[in-house]
C-alpha positions as CSV (number, residue, x, y, z in Angstrom):
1,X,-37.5,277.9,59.2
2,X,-37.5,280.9,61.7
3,X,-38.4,280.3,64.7
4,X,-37.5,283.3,67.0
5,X,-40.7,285.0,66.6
6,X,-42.0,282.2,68.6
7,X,-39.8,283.3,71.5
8,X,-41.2,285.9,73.4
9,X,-44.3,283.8,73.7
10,X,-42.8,280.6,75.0
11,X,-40.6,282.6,77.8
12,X,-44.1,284.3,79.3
13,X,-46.4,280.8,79.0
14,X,-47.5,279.4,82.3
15,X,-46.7,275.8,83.2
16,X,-50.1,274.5,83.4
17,X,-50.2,276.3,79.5
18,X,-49.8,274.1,76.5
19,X,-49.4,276.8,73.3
20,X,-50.2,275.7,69.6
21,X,-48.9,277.9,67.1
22,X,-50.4,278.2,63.5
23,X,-47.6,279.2,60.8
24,X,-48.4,279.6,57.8
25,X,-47.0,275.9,56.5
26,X,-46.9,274.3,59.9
27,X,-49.0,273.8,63.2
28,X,-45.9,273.4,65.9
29,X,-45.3,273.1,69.7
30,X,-42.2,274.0,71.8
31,X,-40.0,272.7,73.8
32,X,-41.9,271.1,77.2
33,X,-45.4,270.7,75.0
34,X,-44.1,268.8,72.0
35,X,-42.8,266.6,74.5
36,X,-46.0,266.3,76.8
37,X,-48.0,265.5,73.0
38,X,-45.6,263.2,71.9
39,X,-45.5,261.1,74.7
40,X,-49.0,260.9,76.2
41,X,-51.1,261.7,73.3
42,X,-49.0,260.3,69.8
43,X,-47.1,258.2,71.5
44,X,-44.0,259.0,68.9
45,X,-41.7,261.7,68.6
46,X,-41.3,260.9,65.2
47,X,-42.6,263.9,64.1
48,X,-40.3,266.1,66.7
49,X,-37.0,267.9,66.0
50,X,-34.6,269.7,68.0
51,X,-32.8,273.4,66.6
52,X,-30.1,275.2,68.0
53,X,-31.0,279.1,68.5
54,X,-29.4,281.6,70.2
55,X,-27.1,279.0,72.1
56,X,-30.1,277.1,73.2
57,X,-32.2,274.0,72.4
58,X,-35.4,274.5,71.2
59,X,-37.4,271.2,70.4
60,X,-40.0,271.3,67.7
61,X,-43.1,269.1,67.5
62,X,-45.2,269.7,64.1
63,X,-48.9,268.8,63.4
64,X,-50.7,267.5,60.5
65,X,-54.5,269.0,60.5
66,X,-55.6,265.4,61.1
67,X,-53.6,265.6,64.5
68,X,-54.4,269.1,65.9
69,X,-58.0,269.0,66.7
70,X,-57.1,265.5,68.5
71,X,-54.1,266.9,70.1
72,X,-56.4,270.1,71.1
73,X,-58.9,267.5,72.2
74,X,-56.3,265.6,74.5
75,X,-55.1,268.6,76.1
76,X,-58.4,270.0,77.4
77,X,-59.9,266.6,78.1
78,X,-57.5,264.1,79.2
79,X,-54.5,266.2,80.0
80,X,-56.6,268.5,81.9
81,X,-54.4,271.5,80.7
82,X,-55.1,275.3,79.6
83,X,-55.1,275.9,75.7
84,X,-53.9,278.9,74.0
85,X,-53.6,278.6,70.1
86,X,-51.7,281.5,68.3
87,X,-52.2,282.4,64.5
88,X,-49.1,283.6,62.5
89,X,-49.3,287.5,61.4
90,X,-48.9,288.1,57.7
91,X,-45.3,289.3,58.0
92,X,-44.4,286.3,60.3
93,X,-42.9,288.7,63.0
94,X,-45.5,288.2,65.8
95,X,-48.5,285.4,66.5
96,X,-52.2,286.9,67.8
97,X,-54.1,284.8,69.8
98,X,-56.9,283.0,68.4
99,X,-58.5,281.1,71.2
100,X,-58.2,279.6,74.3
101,X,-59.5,277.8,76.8
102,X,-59.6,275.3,80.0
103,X,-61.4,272.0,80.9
104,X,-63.7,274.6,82.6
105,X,-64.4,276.9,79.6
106,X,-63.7,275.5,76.1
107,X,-66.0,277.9,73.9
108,X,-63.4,278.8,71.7
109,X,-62.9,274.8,71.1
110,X,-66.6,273.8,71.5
111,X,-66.4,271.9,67.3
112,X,-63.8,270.3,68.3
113,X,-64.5,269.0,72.5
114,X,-69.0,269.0,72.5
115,X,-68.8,265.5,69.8
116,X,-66.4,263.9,73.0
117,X,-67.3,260.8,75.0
118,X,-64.8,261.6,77.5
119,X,-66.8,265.6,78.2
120,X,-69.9,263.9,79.1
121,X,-67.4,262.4,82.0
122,X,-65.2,265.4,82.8
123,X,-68.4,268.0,83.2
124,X,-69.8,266.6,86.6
125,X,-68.8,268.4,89.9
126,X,-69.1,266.6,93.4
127,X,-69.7,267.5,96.9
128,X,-68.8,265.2,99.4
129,X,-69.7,265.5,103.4
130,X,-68.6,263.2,106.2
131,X,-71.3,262.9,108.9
132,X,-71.0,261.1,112.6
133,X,-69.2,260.7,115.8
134,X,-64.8,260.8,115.1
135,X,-65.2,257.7,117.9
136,X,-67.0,255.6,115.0
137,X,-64.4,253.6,112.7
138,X,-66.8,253.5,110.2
139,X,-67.5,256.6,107.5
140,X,-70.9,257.8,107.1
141,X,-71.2,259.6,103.8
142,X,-73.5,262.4,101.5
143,X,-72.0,263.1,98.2
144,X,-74.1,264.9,95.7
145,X,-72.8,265.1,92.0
146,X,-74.0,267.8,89.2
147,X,-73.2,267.3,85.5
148,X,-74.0,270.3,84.0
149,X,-73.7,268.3,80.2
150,X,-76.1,265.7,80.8
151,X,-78.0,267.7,83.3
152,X,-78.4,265.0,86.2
153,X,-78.3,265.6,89.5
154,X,-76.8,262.2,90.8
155,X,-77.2,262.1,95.0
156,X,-75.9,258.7,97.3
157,X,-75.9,258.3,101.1
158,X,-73.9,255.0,103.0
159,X,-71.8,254.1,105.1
160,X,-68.1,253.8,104.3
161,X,-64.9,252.2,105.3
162,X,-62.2,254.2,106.9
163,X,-60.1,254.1,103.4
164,X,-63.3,255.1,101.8
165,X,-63.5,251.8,99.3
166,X,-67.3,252.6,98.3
167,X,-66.3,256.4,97.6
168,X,-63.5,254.8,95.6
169,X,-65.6,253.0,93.7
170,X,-68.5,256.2,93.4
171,X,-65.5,258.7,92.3
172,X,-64.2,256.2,89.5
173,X,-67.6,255.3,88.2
174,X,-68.7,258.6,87.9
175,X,-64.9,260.4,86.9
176,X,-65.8,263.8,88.7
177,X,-63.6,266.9,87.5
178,X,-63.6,268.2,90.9
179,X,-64.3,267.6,94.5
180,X,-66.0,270.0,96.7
181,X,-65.0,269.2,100.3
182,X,-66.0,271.2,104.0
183,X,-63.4,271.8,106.5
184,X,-65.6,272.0,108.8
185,X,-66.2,268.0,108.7
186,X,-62.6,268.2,109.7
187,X,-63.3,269.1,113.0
188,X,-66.1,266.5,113.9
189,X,-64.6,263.9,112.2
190,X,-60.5,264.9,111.6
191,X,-58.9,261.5,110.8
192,X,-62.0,260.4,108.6
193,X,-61.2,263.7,106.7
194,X,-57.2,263.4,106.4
195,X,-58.9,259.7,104.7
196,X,-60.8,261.7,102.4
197,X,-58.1,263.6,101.2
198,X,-56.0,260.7,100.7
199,X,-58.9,259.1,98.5
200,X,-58.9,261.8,96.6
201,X,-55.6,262.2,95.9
202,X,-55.5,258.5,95.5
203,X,-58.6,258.8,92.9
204,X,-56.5,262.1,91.3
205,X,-59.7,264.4,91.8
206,X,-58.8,267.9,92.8
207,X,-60.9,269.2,95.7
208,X,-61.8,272.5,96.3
209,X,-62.7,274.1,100.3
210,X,-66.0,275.5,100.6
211,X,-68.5,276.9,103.2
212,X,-71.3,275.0,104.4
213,X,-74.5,276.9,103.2
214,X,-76.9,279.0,106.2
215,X,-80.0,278.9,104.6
216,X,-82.9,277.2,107.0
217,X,-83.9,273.8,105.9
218,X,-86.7,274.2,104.0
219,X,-84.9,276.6,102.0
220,X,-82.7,274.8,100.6
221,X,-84.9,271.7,99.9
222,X,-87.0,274.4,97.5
223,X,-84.2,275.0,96.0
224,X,-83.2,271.8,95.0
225,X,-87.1,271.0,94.2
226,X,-87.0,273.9,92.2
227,X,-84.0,272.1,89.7
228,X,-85.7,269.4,88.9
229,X,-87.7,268.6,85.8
230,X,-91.2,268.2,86.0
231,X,-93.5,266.3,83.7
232,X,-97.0,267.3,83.2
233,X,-97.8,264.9,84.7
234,X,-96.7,261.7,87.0
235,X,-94.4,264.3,89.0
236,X,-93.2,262.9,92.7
237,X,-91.6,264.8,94.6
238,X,-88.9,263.1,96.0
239,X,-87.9,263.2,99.8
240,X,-84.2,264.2,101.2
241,X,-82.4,263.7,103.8
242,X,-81.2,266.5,105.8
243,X,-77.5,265.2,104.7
244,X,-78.4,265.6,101.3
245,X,-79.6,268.9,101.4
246,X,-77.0,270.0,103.3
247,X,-74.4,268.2,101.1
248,X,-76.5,270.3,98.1
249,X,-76.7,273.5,98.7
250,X,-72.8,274.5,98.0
251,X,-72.9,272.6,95.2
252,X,-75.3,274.4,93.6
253,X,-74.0,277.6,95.1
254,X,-70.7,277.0,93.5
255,X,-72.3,276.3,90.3
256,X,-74.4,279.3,90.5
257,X,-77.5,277.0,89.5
258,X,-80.5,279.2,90.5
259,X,-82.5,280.9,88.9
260,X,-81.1,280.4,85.2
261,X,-81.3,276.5,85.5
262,X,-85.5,275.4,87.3
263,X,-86.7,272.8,86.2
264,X,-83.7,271.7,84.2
265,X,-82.4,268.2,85.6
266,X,-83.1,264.7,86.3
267,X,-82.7,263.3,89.4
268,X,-80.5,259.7,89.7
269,X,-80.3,257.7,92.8
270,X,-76.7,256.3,92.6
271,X,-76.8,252.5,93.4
272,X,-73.6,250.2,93.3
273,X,-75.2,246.8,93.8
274,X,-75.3,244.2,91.6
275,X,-71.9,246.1,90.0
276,X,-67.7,244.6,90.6
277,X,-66.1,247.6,92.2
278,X,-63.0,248.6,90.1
279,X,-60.6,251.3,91.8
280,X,-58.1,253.8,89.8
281,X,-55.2,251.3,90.4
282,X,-57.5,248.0,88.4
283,X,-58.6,250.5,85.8
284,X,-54.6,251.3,84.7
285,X,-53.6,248.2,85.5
286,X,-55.9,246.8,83.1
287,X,-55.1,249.7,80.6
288,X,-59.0,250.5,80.1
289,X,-59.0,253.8,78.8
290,X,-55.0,254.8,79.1
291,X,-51.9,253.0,78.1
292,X,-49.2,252.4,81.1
293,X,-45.8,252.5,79.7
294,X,-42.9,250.2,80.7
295,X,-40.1,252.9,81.6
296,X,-41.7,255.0,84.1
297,X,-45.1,253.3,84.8
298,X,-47.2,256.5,83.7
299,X,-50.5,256.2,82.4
300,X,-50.6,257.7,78.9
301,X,-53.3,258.0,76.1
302,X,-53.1,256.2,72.9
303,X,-54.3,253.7,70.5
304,X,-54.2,250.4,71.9
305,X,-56.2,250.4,75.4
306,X,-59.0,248.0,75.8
307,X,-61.5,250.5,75.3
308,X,-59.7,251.1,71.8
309,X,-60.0,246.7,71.0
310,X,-63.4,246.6,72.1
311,X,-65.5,249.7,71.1
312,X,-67.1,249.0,67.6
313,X,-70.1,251.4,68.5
314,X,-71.5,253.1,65.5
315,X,-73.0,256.2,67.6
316,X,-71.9,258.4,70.8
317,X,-74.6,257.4,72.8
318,X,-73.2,253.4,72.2
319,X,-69.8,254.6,72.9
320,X,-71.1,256.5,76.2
321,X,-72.2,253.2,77.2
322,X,-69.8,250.9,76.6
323,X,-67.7,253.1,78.7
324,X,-69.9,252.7,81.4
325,X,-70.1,249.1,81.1
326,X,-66.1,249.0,81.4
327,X,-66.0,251.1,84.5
328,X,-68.4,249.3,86.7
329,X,-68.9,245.7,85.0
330,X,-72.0,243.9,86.2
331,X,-71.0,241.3,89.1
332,X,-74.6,239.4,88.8
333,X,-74.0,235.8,87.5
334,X,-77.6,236.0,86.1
335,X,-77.7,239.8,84.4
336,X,-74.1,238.7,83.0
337,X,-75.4,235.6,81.7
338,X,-78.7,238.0,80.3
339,X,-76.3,239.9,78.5
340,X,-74.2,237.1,76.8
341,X,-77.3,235.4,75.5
342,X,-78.2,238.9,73.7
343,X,-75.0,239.4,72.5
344,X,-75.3,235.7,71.3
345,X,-78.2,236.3,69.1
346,X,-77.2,239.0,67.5
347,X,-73.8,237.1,66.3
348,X,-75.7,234.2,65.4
349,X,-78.6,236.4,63.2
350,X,-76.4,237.9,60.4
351,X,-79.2,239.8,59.1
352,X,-80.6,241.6,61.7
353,X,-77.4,242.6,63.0
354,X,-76.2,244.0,59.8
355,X,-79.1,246.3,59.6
356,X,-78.3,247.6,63.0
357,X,-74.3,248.0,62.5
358,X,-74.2,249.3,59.3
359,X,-77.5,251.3,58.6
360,X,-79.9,252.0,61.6
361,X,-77.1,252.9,64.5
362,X,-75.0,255.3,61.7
363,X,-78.5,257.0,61.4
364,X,-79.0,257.9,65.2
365,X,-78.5,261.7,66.4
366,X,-76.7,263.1,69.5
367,X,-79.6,262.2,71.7
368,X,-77.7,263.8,74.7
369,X,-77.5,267.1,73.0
370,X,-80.5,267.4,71.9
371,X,-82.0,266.3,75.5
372,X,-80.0,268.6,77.0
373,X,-81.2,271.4,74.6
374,X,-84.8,271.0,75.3
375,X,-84.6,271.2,78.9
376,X,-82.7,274.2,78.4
377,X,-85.3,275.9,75.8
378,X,-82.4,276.2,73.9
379,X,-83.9,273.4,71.1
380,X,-85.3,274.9,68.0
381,X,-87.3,273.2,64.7
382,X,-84.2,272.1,63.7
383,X,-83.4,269.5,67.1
384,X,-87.3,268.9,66.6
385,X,-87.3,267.5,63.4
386,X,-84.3,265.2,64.3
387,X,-86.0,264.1,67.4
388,X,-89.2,263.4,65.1
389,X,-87.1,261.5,62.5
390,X,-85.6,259.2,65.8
391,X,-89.0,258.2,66.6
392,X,-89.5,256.8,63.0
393,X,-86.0,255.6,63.1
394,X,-87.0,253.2,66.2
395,X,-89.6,252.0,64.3
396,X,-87.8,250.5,62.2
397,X,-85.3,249.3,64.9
398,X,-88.4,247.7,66.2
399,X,-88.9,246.0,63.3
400,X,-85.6,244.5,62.9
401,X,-85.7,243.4,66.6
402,X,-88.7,241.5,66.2
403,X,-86.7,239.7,63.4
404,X,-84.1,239.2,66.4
405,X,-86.6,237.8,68.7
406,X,-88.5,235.5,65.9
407,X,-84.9,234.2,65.0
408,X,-84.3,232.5,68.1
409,X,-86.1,230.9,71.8
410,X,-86.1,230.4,75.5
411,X,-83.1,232.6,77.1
412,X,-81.6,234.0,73.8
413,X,-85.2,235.6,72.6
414,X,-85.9,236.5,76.3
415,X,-82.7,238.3,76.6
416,X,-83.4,240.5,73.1
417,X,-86.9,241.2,74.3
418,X,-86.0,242.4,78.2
419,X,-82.6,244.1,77.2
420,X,-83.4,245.7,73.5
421,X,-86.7,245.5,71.8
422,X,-89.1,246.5,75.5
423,X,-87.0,249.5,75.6
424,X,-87.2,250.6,71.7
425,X,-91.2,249.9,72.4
426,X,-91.6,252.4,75.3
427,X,-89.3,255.2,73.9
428,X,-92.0,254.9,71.1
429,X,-94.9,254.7,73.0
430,X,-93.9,257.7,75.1
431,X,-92.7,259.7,72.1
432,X,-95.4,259.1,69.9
433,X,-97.7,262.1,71.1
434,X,-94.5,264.1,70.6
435,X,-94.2,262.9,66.9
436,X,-97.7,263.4,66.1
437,X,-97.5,267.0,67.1
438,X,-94.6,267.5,64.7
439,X,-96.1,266.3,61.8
440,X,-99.5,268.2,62.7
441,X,-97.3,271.8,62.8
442,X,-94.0,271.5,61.5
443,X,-93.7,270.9,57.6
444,X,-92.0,268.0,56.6
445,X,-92.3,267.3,53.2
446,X,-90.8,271.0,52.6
447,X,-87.8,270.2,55.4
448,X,-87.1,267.0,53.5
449,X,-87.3,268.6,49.8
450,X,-85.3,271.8,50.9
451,X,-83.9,271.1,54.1
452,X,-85.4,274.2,55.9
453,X,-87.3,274.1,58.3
454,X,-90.3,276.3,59.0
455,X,-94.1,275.8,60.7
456,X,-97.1,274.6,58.3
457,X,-98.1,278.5,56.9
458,X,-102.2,277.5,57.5
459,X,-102.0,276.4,60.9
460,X,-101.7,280.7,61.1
461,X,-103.1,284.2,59.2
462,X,-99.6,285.9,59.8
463,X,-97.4,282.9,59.1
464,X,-99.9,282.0,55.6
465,X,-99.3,285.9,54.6
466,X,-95.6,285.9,55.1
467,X,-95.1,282.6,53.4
468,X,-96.8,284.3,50.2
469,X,-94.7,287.1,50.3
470,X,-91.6,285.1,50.5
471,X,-93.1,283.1,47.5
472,X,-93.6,286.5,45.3
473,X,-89.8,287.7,46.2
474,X,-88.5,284.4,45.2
475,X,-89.9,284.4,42.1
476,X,-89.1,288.1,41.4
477,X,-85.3,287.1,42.4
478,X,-85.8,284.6,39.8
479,X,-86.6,286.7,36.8
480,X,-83.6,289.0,37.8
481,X,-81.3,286.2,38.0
482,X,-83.0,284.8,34.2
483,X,-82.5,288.6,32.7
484,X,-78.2,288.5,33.9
C-alpha cells in the first residue's frame, strides 16, 4: 500500500494532534498515534504494522469501522487530545480534511461524543478562590462549578486542610475539565495557593489565570439570579455569599454566559456528607474507570475496569448514575444498608425485575438531552412527544413497582417505596399537567400512525386550512404516481 501521500501531513501535525486518515480500503494512524490508540484505548497492537519508506520507519495502526468512532470517542474524551480526520482524494495523491475538533468544540463529532457518559463529566468548568488570613493553617474555600451539558450551576463553601483533602474529594466527584484560578489569592494567601496548584496537578485538572471581576456587588448577584431557572411558581431566590459571587462572576465571564443563557440552569448545593471520600490515587488504584498497567504504572482505558464488571444499566441516565455511585460511595451504615435491601428485592422478585431490565429501562429516552433542550428553547414537538410518551412509560414503571413493594415486607418493601416507586410517583404527579397539555394540542394518533409530528389542525383556522391543502396535494401526488 502507498503510503507517502500521507507524509506531508504527519511532518506538519502538532503534538497535542492525533490525525485519522480515511483511504479508500483502510482507516489508519501514524507513527506516535497508532501507538497512543493501541496502548491506552485497544489495548493491542495487534492490528499495528511497521513499513520502511524513504529510509525511515513509519508504524501503521489500521481501524475497522466498529473501532473508529470509539477510537474518535477516546481521543476527545478520555485522551483529552485535538482531532483532525482526513478523507482520501479520488486519485489517492492528497487527503482534505473532513473534520476536526477538541474536548472544547467537537461539532464535527457531535453523533459520535453527545450519546457519551463520560461528556456529561468532561463539560463542567470550575472556579476556585482561597479566602482568609496566610497566618491561618487552615484553607477557607469558594469554588463554583458550570456544566454547560447538564446546565447546573453547582456552588460549595468550607473550610479546607492545607493539602486541600475536601477539594480533593470536590474535584474527583465532580471530574472538572478545567480549573479557573486568581493570582491574586496568591498574594493574601501564597503558600495556601502554591497547595492549590499542587492539588490540581495532583487531581490532573488544568487551571487557567484569570482576573477577578469589578462589577459592584449587587451586580453581579443579578447576574447570577438572572441564570437560574424559574418556575412559575414556587421560585426562591436563593441567598449568596459575597465569596460566591465573587468566586462567580469570572466564571461566567469566561464562559460568556449572559445574555444568551437567563433563566437556563439549576442551582445545586454541593454537599459531601454522608459520602467516603475517594482521591485520584484510590480511584486508579482501584481501576474504576481506567486500567493501570504493570510495566509503567499508567492508567489506560479498556475493557476490564470495575466500572466495565459492574455496569449492566440498560439506559444513559442508569449509566450516569452508577458512575456517580462509584465516585463518591455512600459512607452511611443505614442508607448503605437502604440500598442493599432494594437491590435485594429486586433479585429475589424475578418478574418485576425482568420487566424493568429487559423492556421498560430499553424504552427510556435521553432525559438529559431533552432537559437540557427545553431550557434552551431549543426542544421542538418531536422532544415533546417523547417526553409525553415517558410520562406513560412511568406509569407503567409504577405499576411494576407496586408489584415490587406487594412482593415483599418491613425493610425490603420500605427500601423499594423510599428509593424507587415515591420518586416514579412524583415525576408523575409533577408531569401530569405537562402530558395532558400534549394530548389536548399535539396529535398523537397521527404521530403514532405516521411518525410525524404536527399540532391538532382544529385547535386553529390557519393550521385546519393548511392541513386540507396538504390533504388535496397528497392525493393529487397520488393519482400522478397511479398514472406512471
Amino acid at each position: 500500500m502507498e503510503y507517502k501521500p500521507v507524509l506531508p501531513y504527519l511532518k506538519n501535525k502538532a503534538a497535542g494532534s492525533a490525525y485519522v486518515f480515511l483511504r479508500k480500503d483502510s482507516r489508519d494512524l501514524f507513527n506516535e498515534d497508532a501507538r497512543l490508540v493501541a496502548d491506552e484505548i485497544l489495548m493491542s497492537d495487534v492490528s499495528m504494522k511497521t513499513h520502511q519508506l524513504d529510509d525511515q520507519d513509519l508504524t501503521v495502526l489500521s481501524l475497522n469501522k466498529c473501532q473508529l468512532n470509539r477510537v474518535i470517542r477516546d481521543l476527545l474524551l478520555i485522551i483529552r487530545c485535538r482531532v483532525e480526520v482526513y478523507e482520501e482524494s479520488e486519485d489517492g495523491k492528497t487527503f482534505e480534511l473532513i473534520s476536526k475538533g477538541d474536548l472544547t468544540n467537537y461539532d464535527d463529532f457531535a453523533e459520535i461524543v453527545e450519546s457519551s457518559v463520560e461528556l456529561g463529566e468532561l463539560s463542567s468548568i470550575m472556579s476556585i478562590r482561597l479566602h482568609g488570613k496566610d497566618s491561618s493553617e487552615d484553607n477557607n474555600v469558594s469554588v463554583v462549578l458550570c456544566n454547560l451539558r447538564d446546565m447546573r450551576i453547582t456552588v460549595a463553601e468550607f473550610t479546607d486542610t492545607p493539602n486541600f483533602y475536601y477539594l480533593s474529594e470536590c474535584i474527583q466527584n465532580t471530574v472538572p475539565r478545567e480549573c479557573l484560578i486568581y493570582k491574586s489569592d496568591a498574594d493574601v494567601r501564597p503558600e495556601g495557593y502554591k497547595n492549590l496548584l499542587t492539588c490540581l496537578n495532583r487531581s490532573n485538572v488544568p487551571n487557567i489565570d484569570s482576573r477577578l471581576s469589578s462589577d459592584e456587588m449587587e451586580k453581579k448577584k443579578a447576574d447570577f439570579i438572572s441564570l437560574l431557572f424559574k418556575p412559575l411558581k414556587g421560585f426562591t431566590e436563593p441567598s449568596f455569599s459575597k465569596n460566591i459571587l465573587e468566586t462567580a462572576a469570572p466564571l461566567f465571564r469566561h464562559l460568556r454566559l449572559l445574555p444568551d443563557y437567563q433563566g437556563k440552569f439549576f442551582l445545586i448545593e454541593y454537599k459531601s456528607v454522608g459520602h467516603l471520600h475517594l482521591d485520584s490515587a484510590a480511584v486508579r488504584a482501584l481501576e474504576l474507570f481506567s486500567l493501570v498497567q504493570d510495566d509503567d504504572d499508567e492508567p489506560a482505558r479498556g475493557i476490564g475496569t470495575l466500572y466495565d464488571h459492574i455496569n449492566k444499566c440498560r439506559s444513559d441516565s442508569g449509566r450516569k448514575l452508577i458512575r456517580t455511585w462509584m465516585r463518591r460511595p455512600l459512607s452511611d451504615l443505614r442508607r448503605i444498608n437502604e440500598r442493599l435491601d432494594a437491590v435485594e428485592a429486586l433479585i429475589e422478585s424475578h418478574t418485576p425485575r425482568t420487566a424493568l431490565s429487559d423492556s421498560l429501562l430499553r424504552q427510556v429516552p435521553d432525559i438529559t438531552s431533552i432537559e437540557r433542550k427545553l431550557l434552551q428553547k431549543k426542544a421542538n414537538l418531536h422532544d415533546c412527544y417523547r417526553l409525553y410518551r415517558l410520562v406513560e412509560l412511568l406509569k407503567k414503571f409504577d405499576s411494576v413497582l407496586m408489584d415490587l413493594h406487594d412482593d415483599h415486607s418491613e425493610a425490603k418493601s420500605a427500601a423499594v417505596k423510599v428509593l424507587m416507586w415515591d420518586p416514579i410517583q412524583q415525576c408523575i404527579q409533577e408531569l401530569n399537567a405537562f402530558a395532558r397539555i400534549i394530548d389536548d394540542f399535539v396529535d398523537i394518533e397521527y404521530a403514532d400512525k405516521n411518525d410525524t409530528y404536527r399540532i391538532k389542525p382544529e385547535k386553529n383556522d390557519q393550521l385546519s386550512e393548511c392541513w386540507k391543502s396538504m390533504e388535496r396535494l397528497e392525493k393529487q401526488a397520488h393519482k400522478l404516481h397511479d398514472k406512471v
